[in-house]
LOLO-372625 format. One record per residue (C-alpha): residue number from 0; residue in three letters; x, y, z. Coordinates in nm, 2 decimals, decimal comma. Example, Ala and Ser with C-alpha at 12.3 -4.5 7.8 and 13.67 -1.06 7.14 Angstrom:
2
seq_type_u_v_w
0_ALA_1,23_-0,45_0,78
1_SER_1,37_-0,11_0,71
END
This chain:
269
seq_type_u_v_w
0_UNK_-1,53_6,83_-10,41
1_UNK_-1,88_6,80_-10,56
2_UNK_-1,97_6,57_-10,25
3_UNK_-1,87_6,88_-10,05
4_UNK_-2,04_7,11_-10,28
5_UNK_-2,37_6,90_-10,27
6_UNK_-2,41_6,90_-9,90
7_UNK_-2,37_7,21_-9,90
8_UNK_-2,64_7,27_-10,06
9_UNK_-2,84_7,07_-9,91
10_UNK_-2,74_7,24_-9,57
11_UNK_-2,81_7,56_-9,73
12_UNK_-3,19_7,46_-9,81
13_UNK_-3,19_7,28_-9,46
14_UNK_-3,12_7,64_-9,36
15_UNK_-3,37_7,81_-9,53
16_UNK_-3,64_7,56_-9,44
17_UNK_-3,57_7,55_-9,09
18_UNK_-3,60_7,93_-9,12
19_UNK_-3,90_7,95_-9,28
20_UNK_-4,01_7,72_-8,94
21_UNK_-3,95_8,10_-8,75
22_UNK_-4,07_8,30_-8,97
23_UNK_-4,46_8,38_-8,98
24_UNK_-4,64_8,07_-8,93
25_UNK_-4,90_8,01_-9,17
26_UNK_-5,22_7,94_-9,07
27_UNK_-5,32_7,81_-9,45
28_UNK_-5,04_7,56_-9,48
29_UNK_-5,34_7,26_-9,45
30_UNK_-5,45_7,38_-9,72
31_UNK_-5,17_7,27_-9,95
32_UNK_-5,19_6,93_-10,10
33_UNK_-4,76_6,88_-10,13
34_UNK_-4,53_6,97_-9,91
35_UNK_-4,17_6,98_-10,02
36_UNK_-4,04_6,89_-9,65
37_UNK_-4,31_6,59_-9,59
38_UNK_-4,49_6,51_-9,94
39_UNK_-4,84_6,43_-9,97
40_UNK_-5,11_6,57_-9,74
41_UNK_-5,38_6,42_-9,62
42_UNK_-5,70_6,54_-9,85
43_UNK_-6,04_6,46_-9,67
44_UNK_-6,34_6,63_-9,59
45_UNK_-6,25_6,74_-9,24
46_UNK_-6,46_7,02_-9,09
47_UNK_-6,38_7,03_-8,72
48_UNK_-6,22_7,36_-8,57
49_UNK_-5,98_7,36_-8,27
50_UNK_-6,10_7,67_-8,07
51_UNK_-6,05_7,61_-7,72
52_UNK_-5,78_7,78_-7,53
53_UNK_-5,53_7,55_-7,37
54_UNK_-5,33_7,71_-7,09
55_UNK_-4,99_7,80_-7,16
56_UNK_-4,83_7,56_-6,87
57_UNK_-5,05_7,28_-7,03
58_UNK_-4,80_6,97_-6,96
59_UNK_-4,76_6,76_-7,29
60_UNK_-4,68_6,37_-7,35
61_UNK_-4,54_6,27_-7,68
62_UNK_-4,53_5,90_-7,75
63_UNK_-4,41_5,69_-8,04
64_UNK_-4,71_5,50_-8,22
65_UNK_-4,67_5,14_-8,22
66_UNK_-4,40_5,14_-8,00
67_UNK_-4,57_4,83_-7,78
68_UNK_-4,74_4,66_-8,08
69_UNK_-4,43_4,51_-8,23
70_UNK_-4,45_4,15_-8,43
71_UNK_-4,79_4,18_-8,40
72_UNK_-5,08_4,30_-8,59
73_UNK_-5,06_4,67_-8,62
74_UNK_-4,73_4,71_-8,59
75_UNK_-4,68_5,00_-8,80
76_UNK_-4,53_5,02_-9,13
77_UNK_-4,23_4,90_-9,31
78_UNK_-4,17_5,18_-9,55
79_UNK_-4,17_5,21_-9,90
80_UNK_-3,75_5,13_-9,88
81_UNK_-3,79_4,79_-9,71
82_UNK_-4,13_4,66_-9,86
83_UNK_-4,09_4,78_-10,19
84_UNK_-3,69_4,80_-10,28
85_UNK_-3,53_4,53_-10,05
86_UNK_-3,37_4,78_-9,80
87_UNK_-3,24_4,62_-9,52
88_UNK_-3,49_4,79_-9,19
89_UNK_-3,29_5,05_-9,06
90_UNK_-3,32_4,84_-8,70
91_UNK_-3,38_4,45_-8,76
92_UNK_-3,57_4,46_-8,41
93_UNK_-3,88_4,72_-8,52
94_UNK_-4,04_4,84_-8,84
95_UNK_-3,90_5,15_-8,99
96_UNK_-4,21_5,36_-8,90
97_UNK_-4,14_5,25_-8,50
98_UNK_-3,78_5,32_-8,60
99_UNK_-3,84_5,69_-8,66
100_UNK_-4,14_5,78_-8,45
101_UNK_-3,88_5,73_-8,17
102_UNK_-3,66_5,96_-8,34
103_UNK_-3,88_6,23_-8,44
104_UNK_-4,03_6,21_-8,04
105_UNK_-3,72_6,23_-7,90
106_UNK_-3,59_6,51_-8,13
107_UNK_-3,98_6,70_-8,01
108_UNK_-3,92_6,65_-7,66
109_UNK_-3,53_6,82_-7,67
110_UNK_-3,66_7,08_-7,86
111_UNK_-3,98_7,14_-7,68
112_UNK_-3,76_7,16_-7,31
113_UNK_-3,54_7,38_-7,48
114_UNK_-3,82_7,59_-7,60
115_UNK_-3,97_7,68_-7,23
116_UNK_-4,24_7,36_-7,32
117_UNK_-4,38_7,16_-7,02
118_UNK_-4,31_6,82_-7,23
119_UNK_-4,21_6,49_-7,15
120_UNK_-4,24_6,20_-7,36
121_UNK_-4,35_5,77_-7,27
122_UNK_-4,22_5,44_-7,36
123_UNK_-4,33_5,13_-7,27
124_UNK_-4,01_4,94_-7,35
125_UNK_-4,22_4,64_-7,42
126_UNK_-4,24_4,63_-7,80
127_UNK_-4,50_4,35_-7,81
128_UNK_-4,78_4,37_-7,52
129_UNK_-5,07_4,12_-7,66
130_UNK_-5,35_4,29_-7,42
131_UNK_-5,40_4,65_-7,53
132_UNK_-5,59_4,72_-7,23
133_UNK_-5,22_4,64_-7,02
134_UNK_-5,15_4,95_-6,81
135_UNK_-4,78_4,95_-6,96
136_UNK_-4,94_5,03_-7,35
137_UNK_-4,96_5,34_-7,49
138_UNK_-5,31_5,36_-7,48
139_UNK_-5,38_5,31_-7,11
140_UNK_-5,09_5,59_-7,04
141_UNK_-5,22_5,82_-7,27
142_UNK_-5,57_5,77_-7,17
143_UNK_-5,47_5,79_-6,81
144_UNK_-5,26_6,11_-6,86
145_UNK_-5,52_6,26_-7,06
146_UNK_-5,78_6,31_-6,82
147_UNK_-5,51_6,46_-6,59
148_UNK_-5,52_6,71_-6,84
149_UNK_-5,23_6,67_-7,04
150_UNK_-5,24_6,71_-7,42
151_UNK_-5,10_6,38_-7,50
152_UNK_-4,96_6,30_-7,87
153_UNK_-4,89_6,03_-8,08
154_UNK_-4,66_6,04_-8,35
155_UNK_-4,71_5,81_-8,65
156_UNK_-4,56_5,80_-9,06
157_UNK_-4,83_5,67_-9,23
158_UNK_-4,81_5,37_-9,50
159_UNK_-4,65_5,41_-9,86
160_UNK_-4,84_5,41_-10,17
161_UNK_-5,19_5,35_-10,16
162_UNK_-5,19_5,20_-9,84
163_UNK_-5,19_5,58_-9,71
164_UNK_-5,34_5,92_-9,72
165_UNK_-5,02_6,14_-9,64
166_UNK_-4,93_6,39_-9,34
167_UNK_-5,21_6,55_-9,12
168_UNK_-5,37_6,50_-8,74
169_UNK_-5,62_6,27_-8,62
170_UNK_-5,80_6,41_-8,37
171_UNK_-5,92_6,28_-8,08
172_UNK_-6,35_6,19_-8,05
173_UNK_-6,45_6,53_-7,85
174_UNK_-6,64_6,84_-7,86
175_UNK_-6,33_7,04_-7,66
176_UNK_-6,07_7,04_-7,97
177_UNK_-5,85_7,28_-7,87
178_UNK_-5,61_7,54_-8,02
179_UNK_-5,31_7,29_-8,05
180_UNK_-5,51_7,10_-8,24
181_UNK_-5,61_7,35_-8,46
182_UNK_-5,24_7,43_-8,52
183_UNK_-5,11_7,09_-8,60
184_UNK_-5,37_7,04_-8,81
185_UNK_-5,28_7,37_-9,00
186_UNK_-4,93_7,28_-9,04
187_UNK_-4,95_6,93_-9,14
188_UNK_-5,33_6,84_-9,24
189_UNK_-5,64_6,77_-9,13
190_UNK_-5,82_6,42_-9,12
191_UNK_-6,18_6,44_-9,02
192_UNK_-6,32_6,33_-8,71
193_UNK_-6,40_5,94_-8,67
194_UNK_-6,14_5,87_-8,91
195_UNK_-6,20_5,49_-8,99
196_UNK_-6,50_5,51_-8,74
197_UNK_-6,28_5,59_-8,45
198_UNK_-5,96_5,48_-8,35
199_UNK_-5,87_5,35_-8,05
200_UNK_-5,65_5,59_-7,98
201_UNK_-5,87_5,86_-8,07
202_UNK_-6,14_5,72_-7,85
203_UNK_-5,91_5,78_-7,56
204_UNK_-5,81_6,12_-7,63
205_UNK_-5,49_6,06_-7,75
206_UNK_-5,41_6,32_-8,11
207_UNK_-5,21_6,08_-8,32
208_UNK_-5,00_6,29_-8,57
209_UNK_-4,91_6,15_-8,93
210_UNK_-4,59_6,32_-8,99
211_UNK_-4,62_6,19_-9,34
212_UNK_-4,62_5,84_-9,59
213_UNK_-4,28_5,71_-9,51
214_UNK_-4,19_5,66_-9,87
215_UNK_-4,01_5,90_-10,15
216_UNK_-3,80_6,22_-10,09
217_UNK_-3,92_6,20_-9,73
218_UNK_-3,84_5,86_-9,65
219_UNK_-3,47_5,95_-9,89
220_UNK_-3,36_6,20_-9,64
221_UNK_-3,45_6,02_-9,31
222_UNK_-3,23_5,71_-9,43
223_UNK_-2,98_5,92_-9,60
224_UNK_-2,70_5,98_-9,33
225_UNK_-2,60_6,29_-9,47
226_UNK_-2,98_6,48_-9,44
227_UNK_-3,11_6,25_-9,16
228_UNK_-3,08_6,47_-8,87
229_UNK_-3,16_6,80_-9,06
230_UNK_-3,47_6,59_-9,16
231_UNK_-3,54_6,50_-8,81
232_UNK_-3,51_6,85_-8,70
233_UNK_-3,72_7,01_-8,94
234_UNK_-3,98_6,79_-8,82
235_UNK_-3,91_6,79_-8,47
236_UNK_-3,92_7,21_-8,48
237_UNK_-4,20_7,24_-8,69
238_UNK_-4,46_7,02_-8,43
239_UNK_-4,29_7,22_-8,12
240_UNK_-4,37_7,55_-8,30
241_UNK_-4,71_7,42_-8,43
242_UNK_-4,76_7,38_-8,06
243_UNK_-4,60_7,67_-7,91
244_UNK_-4,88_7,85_-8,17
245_UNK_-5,14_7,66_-8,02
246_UNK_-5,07_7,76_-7,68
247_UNK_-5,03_8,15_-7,79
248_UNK_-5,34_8,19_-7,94
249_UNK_-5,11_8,28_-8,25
250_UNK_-5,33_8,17_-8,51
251_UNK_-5,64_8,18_-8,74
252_UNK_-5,98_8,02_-8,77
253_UNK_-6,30_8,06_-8,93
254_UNK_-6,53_8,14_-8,64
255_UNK_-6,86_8,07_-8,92
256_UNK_-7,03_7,75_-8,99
257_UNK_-6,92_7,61_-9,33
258_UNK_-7,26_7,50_-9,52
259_UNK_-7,32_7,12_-9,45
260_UNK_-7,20_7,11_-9,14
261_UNK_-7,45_6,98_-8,87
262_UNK_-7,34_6,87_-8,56
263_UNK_-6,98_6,93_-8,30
264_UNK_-7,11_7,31_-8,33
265_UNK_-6,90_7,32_-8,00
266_UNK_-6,56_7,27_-8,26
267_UNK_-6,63_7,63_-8,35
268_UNK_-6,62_7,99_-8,21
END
């Protein structure tokens, strides 16, 4: 009974959450340091505005980071379960973090169809490809499907501890950020332009998307059998309506210089 009771609960705040996804979306949610769904956000000095209009047929390619960089370096991260606690990985084949960026970009994609999106998401289904430039790896697909003019996406959890900064979207190296942009970042952080000096995928106009530090409450509910999909879902809805938002135009920014900042005047209205 108070098994029954407690997941009850749990599906009654799952609920309200999920809701709350629906229901007026927030353009100051960036600037909120915890959030109860994905814990710590990201907390940098990020400055860039997304203000270019994206049309509203604009195709879109989700990807799973790390899902062709497997037993080698840059694979992604372990978790705070596995690397700290001596949790078995949740797939003995892939880190946890590859483990649930599939999830969460297969959970974005059947959402996003369902939601009228034009989305469609990539796998190598090579998890180790030594030569990054290898037409197979996500970065040569995203780059290549990027100058078509989709907006292509990577998801990512970032590390546990102090290995990471928490949830928030890398943008890609441009001048043309656009209004998706501006509403993941709104929704789940902002981390400033050449992040680490510029990633690779960054450099090839892929948006990679920390959906937060696998570790904690977050990292409780994905490997907890009983909240896993409801966490996946919450996730999965709140990126498709970050996007839907995006492509609506149903959002805010500051359309004024903020003092100090000097140059990607072509990030603002």
């Amino acid at each position: 009974m108070f098994c029954n009771i407690k997941f009850l609960t749990k599906y009654f705040i799952f609920l309200l959450l999920l809701l709350s996804q629906f229901i007026g979306f927030s353009p100051y949610l960036s600037e909120v340091i915890d959030d109860e769904l994905l814990g710590r956000r990201v907390n940098k000095n990020a400055k860039w505005i997304g203000n270019k209009r994206v049309s509203p047929s604009i195709p879109i390619l989700i990807m799973a980071g790390h899902a062709d960089a497997q037993n080698i370096q840059g694979e992604g991260t372990r978790g705070e379960a596995v690397s700290l606690k001596g949790s078995q990985p949740m797939d003995s084949m892939m880190t946890d973090e590859l483990f649930w960026n599939l999830k969460i970009t297969d959970a974005v994609v059947k959402i996003g169809q369902k939601e009228g999106l034009d989305i469609s998401s990539y796998d190598p289904g090579i998890r180790s490809i030594l030569d990054e430039n290898d037409p197979k790896t996500n970065w040569s697909v995203g780059s290549k499907y990027s100058e078509k003019g989709f907006y292509v996406l990577e998801i990512h959890f970032d590390s546990y501890g102090k290995h990471g900064l928490g949830s928030g979207l890398i943008p890609p190296i441009t001048k043309n950020l656009n209004n998706i942009d501006e509403a993941l970042a709104q929704s789940f952080g902002r981390y400033p332009l050449f992040f680490r000096g510029g990633l690779g995928a960054a450099r090839r106009q892929i948006r990679i998307l920390e959906i937060g530090k696998l570790e904690g409450e977050l990292e409780k509910n994905l490997r907890n059998i009983q909240t896993r999909e409801m966490t996946i879902s919450l996730i999965a809805y709140r990126i498709v309506n970050s996007i839907k938002s995006g492509i609506n135009k149903d959002l805010s920014v500051n359309p004024m210089l903020q003092e100090g900042d000097i140059f990607l005047l072509g990030s603002y209205q």
